[in-house]
ZAMARGU-4260 file (C-alpha; in steps of 0.2 Angstrom, whole numbers, plus 5000, padded with zeros to 4 digits):
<rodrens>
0) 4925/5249/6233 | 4929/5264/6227 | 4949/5269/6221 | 4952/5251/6215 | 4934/5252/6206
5) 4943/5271/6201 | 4958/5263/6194 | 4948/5247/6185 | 4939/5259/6178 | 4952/5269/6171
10) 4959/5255/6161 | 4941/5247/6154 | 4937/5266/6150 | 4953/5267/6139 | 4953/5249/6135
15) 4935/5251/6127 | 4940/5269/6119 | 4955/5260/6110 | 4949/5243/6106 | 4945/5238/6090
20) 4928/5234/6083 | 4921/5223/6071 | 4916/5231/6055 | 4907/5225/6038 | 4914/5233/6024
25) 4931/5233/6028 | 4938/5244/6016 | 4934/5264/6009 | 4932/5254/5991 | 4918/5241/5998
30) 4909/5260/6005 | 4914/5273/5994 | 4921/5266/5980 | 4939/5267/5970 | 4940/5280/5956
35) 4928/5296/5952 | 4921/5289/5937 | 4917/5271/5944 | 4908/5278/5959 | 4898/5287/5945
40) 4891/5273/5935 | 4888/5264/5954 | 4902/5252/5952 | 4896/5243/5936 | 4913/5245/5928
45) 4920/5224/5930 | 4917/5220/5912 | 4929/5235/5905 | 4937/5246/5921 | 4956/5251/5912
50) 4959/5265/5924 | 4964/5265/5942 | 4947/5256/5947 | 4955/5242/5938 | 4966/5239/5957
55) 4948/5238/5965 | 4935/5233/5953 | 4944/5222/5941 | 4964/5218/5940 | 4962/5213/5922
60) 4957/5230/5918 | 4975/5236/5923 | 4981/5229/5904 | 4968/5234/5895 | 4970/5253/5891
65) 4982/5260/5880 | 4996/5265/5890 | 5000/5274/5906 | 4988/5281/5918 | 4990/5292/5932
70) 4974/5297/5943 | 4973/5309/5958 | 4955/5311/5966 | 4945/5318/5981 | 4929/5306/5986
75) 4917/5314/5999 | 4900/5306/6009 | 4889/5314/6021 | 4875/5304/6032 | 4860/5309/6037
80) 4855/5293/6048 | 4844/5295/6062 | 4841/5280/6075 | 4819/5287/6081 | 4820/5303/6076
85) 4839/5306/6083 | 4853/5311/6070 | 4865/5295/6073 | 4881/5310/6074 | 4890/5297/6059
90) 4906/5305/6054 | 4909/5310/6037 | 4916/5299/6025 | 4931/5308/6013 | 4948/5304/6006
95) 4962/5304/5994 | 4964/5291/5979 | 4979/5290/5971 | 4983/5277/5957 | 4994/5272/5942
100) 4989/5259/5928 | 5005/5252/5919 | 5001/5243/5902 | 5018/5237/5896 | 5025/5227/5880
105) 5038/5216/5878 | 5039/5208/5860 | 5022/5201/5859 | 5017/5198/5876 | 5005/5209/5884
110) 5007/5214/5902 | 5006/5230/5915 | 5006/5233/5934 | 4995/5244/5944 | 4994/5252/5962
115) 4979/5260/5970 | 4982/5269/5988 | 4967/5278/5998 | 4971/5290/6012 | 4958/5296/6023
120) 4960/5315/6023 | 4955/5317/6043 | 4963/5303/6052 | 4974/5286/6045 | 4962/5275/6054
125) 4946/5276/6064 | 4941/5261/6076 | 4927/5262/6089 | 4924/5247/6100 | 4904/5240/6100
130) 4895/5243/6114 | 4882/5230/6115 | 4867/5237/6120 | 4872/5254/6111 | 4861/5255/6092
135) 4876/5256/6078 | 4877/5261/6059 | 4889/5246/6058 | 4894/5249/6040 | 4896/5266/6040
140) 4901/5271/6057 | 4922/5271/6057 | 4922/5257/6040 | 4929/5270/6028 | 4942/5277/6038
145) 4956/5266/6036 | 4970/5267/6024 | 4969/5256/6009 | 4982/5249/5996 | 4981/5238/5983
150) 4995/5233/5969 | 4989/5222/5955 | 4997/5214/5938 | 4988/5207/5922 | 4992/5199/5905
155) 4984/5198/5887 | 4991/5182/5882 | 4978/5185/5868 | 4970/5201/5861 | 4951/5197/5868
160) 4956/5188/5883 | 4965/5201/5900 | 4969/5192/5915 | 4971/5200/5930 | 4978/5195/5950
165) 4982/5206/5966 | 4984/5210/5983 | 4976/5221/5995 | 4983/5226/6011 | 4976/5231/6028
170) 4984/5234/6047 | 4979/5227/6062 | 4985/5232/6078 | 4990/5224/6095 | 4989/5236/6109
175) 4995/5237/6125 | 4991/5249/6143 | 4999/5250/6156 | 4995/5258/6171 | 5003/5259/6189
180) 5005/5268/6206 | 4997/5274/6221 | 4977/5275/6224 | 4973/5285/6240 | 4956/5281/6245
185) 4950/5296/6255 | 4963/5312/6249 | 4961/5309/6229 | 4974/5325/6229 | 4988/5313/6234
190) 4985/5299/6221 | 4999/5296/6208 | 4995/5284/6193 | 5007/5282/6179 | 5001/5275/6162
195) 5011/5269/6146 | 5003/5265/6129 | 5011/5253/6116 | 5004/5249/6098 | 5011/5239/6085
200) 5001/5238/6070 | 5005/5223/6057 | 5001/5218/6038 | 4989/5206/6033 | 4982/5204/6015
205) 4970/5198/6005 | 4969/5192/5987 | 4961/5197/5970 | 4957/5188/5954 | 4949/5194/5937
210) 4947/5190/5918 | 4939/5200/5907 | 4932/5194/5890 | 4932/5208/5875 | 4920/5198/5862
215) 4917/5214/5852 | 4922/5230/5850 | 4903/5234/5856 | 4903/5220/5870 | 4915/5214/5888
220) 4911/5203/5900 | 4919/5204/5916 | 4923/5192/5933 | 4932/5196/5948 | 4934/5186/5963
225) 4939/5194/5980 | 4946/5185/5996 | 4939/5185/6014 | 4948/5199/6027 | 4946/5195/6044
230) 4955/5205/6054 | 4959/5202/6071 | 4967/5216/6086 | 4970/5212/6104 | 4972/5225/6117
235) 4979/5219/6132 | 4975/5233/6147 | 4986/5230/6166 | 4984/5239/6181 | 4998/5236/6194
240) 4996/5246/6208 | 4991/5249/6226 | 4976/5256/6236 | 4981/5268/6251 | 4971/5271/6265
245) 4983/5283/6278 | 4999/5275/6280 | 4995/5254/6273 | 4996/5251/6254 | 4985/5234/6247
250) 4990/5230/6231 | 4982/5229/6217 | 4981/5219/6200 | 4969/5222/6187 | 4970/5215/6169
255) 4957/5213/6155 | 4961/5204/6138 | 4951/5210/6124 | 4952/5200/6108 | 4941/5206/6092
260) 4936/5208/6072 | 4941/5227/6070 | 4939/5223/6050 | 4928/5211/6040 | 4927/5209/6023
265) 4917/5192/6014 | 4924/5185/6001 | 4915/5191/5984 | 4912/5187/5966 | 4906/5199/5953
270) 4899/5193/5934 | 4900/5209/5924 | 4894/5214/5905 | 4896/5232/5897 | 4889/5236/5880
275) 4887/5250/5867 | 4871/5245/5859 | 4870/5262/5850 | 4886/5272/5845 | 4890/5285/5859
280) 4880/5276/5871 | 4889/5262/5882 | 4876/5253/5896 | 4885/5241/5910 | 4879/5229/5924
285) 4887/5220/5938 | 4880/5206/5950 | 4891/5204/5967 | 4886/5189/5978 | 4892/5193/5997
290) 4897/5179/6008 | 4890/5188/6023 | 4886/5173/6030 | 4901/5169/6038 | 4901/5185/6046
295) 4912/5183/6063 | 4904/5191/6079 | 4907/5207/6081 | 4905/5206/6100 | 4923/5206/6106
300) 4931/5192/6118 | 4935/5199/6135 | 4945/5190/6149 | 4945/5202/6166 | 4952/5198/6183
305) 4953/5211/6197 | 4964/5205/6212 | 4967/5215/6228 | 4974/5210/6248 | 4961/5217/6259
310) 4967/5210/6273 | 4979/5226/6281 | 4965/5238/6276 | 4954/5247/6291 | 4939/5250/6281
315) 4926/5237/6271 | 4928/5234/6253 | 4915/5223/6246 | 4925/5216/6232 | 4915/5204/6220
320) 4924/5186/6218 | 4921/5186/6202 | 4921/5199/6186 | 4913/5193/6171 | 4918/5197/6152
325) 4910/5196/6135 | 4909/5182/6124 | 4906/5182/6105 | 4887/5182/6099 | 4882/5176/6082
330) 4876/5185/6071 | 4865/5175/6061 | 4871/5186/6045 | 4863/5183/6027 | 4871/5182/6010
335) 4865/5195/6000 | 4867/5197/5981 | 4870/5218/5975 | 4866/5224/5955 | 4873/5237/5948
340) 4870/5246/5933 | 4880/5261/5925 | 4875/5271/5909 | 4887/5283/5901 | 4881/5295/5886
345) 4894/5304/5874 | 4885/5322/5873 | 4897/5331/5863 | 4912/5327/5853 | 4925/5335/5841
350) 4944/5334/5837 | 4950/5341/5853 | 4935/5339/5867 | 4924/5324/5873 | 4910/5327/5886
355) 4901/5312/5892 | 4886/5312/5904 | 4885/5298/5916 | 4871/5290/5929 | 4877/5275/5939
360) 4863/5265/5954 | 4867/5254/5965 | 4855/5241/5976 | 4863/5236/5994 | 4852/5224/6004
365) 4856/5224/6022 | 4866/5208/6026 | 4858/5211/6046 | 4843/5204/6051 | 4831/5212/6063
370) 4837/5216/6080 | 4827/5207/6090 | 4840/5202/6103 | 4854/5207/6112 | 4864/5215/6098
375) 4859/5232/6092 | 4868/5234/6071 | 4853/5244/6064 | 4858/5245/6045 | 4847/5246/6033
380) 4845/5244/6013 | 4855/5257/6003 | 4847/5263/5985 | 4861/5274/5980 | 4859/5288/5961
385) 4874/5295/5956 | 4874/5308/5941 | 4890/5315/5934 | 4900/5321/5919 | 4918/5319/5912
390) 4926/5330/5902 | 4942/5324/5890 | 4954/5337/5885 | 4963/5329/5869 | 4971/5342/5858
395) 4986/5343/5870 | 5001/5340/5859 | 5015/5341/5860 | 5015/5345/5877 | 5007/5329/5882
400) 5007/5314/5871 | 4988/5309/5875 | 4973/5319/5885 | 4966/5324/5902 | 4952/5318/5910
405) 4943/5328/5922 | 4928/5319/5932 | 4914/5323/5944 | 4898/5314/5949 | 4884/5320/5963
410) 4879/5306/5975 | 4862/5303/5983 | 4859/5288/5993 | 4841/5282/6001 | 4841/5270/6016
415) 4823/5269/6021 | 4816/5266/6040 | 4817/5249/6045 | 4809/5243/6063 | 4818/5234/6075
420) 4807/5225/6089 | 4812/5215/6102 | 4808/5199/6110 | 4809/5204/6127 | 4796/5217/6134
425) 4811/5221/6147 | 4825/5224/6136 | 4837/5237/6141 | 4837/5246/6123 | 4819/5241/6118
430) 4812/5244/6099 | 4818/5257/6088 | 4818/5263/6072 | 4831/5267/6059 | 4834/5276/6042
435) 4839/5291/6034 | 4850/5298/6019 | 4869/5301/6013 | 4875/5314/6001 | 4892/5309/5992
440) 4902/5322/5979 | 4918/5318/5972 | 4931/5324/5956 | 4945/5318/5950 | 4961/5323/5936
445) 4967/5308/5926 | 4985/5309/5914 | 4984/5297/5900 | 4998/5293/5889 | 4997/5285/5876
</rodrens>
């Protein structure tokens, strides 16, 4: 069988290029993080984030600063991963974060608003369907490149005690191709196909709660709560069309259903503290437990039926009776549990200027086991330095009733070799070996008003 093979082709080939695949971190917030001075100090910020972070890290945050904030910052992250020896080709990771914190007062109650927005700066979204037997940087392959928005509210209904709830929003997709015409078997030159593709791309959201606790000027603790994301897209590919040999058409019907996770987030809790044990010297730490456990397959559910009348043809097909699909394959995930710490050094201050030096570090166990079967996710552990500086331009007056904040940080991350070895001496992929480095850079211009 060769034109209808041709035409069944044609539709897996872009039914495979445009489905949807699972991912682990779901969001560029879960991979890069939100706001240039967070990613600096490694995330560690959920016991006294009050800038734009506050949408991502900590919604409580969002009523804890003075007054308004608005934010405007470029994030970047190269990768370096290599699969034996190979460089693994993952795209860069970069993008736009835009933000405004609201702290507002009415009387004597306390509240504010805030919105935090993500735009990848090469594509709005990036989705790549998982090939099986193909090795995959899952978490860092296409997870970052996806659009995220996040609006938030808070409340002081006391003066040590913020509050904070919100929503994030994500898109997924149901996709439709269509393809239909004439197939000549022996004078390709006369085949006419016809294709349409239709996308509709829908809102989903999950939800956000923190508090944070001020019990000193010197000392916040911090707890957030983030909801699961399971996203789910479904392509649906049909070929309607006829295979021509001389003058005698047989028609032909080709379908395939693919259902999948194109984005997973676990659900999450993060206790933080942040202290300034000497003056100019503030040290912070957060612990996220991951619910990775509950991890859906990332395998993809496919249905595919190929029918064809063979009967008015003069030549042999061999058409199989039966064309199997893909079903779901656990993935025996593990909950992981990731630390944080951030430490931020005031290095110079007068009347006008403050610079502040930071260093952020961050632990990431992979939630994967080792492949030793069919499924081939290779991440590993990620131990990720960042250093960085702030500088806050004060001494604006009148022209601006508060200061400038301008932020930059250096980012280094180390994911060492891990060794994947299969059970079967005959697999198809057979062992491997993965690791390597990323290199992350980002700044940032913050407005504060107070």
């Amino acid at each position: 069988m060769v034109t209808p093979v041709r035409l069944a082709s044609v539709a897996l080939a872009l039914s495979l290029l445009l489905g949807l695949s699972g991912q682990a971190h779901a969001t560029p917030g879960d991979t890069l993080g939100i706001g240039t001075r967070n990613i600096n100090l490694g995330g560690a910020v959920t016991a006294d984030v009050e800038d734009v972070g506050g949408n991502y890290y900590n919604p409580a945050g969002i009523v804890r600063g003075p007054g308004l904030r608005l934010s405007l910052s470029y994030v970047s992250m190269n990768s370096a991963l290599e699969i034996n020896g190979n460089d693994s080709n993952v795209e860069r990771m970069s993008g736009i974060t835009l933000g405004i914190v609201a702290p507002l007062q009415i009387g004597s109650f306390r509240f504010g608003f805030g919105l935090g927005v993500h735009l990848p700066d090469q594509r709005l979204s990036r989705t790549r369907s998982t090939i099986q037997s193909r090795p995959r940087w899952e978490r860092y392959d296409t997870r970052p490149h996806k659009v995220f928005l996040s609006t938030n509210i808070a409340f002081r209904p006391i003066d040590w005690l913020l509050i904070g709830v919100g929503i994030t929003f994500q898109s997924p997709s149901d996709l439709q191709l269509v393809i239909d015409g004439d197939a000549d078997l022996f004078r390709v030159s006369s085949t006419r196909l016809r294709h349409q593709f239709e996308g509709d791309l829908t809102s989903t959201r999950y939800p956000q709660v923190g508090t944070q606790i001020i019990a000193s000027e010197n000392l916040s603790f911090g707890i957030s709560w983030r909801g699961a994301l399971n996203l789910r897209n479904r392509l649906a590919a049909t070929v309607d069309g006829n295979v021509v040999v001389g003058s005698v058409r047989a028609p032909l019907d080709f379908s395939l259903i693919s259902d999948s996770v194109s984005t997973y987030m676990p659900q999450q809790l993060t206790l933080g503290v942040a202290a300034h044990p000497v003056e100019r010297l503030r040290v912070s730490m957060d612990l996220t437990w991951m619910d990775w456990s509950k991890h859906p397959s990332l395998i993809p559910t496919e249905e595919i039926t190929l029918m064809i009348d063979l009967s008015q043809l003069p030549v042999m097909l061999d058409i199989p009776e039966e064309i199997g699909g893909r079903s779901p394959i656990p993935m025996n995930m593990r909950d992981t549990l990731v630390p944080r710490v951030g430490i931020e050094f005031d290095a110079f201050q007068n009347d006008s200027i403050l610079v502040q030096a930071r260093l952020g570090y961050v632990y990431e166990g992979t939630p994967f086991p080792i492949q030793r079967g069919a499924t081939n996710f290779v991440d590993s552990d990620r131990h990720t330095i960042s250093l960085g500086a702030g500088v806050r331009l004060s001494d604006l007056r009148p022209t601006l009733p508060g200061y400038l904040q301008l932020d930059a940080y250096f980012q280094y991350a180390y994911l060492p070799t891990r060794n994947h070895q299969k059970d079967s001496l005959v697999d198809p992929v057979g062992d491997y070996r993965a690791g390597g480095q990323q290199f992350g850079f980002g700044a940032s211009l913050e407005v504060v008003f107070e």
